[in-house]
C-alpha positions, 0 to 999 in steps of 0.5 A: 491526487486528491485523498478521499475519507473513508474511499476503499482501496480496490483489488488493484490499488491493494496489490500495488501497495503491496508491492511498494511494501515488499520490493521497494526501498520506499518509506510509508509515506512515500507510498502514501503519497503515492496512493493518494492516503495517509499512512494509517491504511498503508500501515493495516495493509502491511499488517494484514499481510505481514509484508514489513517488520519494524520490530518497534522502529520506524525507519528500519525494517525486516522482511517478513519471510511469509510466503504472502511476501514473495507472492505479490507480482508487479501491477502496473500503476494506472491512474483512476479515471476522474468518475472512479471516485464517484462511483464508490460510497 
C-alpha cells in the first residue's frame, strides 16, 4: 500500500494507530509500514495522545500513564477500498 502526500488519516486508521502504539511491541516504523506512511504522522499522533514516552531515545519507551492511554479499544484493520484514496483531497 502505497503512501499518498498530504492523505488525512481517518477516524478509524487513528484509533488503529493508536492502538499499535499503546498495545503492541511495535517499533515506529513498523507501524508506519503498516498504515502505509512514514513515521513523522505515527510520531505527532503519539504526541497528540501521549500514548509513548521516549524520554530522548529512540528504541526505548515508557508508557504514558494518561487515561487516553488505557482508553484506545482494538479496531480491526481493514484495508481501504481502491476508490477510498480518491474520494479524499
Amino acid at each position: 500500500m502505497a503512501g499518498t502526500q498530504g492523505k488525512r488519516f481517518s477516524e478509524q486508521e487513528i484509533l488503529r494507530i493508536r492502538h499499535l502504539l499503546a498495545k503492541t511491541d511495535m517499533t515506529v516504523p513498523e507501524i508506519a509500514l503498516r498504515m502505509g506512511c512514514s513515521g513523522g504522522p505515527i510520531l505527532s499522533i503519539n504526541r497528540r495522545f501521549d500514548i509513548r514516552r521516549y524520554n530522548g531515545k529512540r528504541s526505548c519507551w515508557q508508557m504514558a500513564s494518561s487515561p487516553d492511554a488505557e482508553a484506545v479499544t482494538p479496531q480491526p484493520y481493514l484495508l481501504p477500498r481502491s476508490n477510498d484514496f480518491t474520494q479524499r483531497v
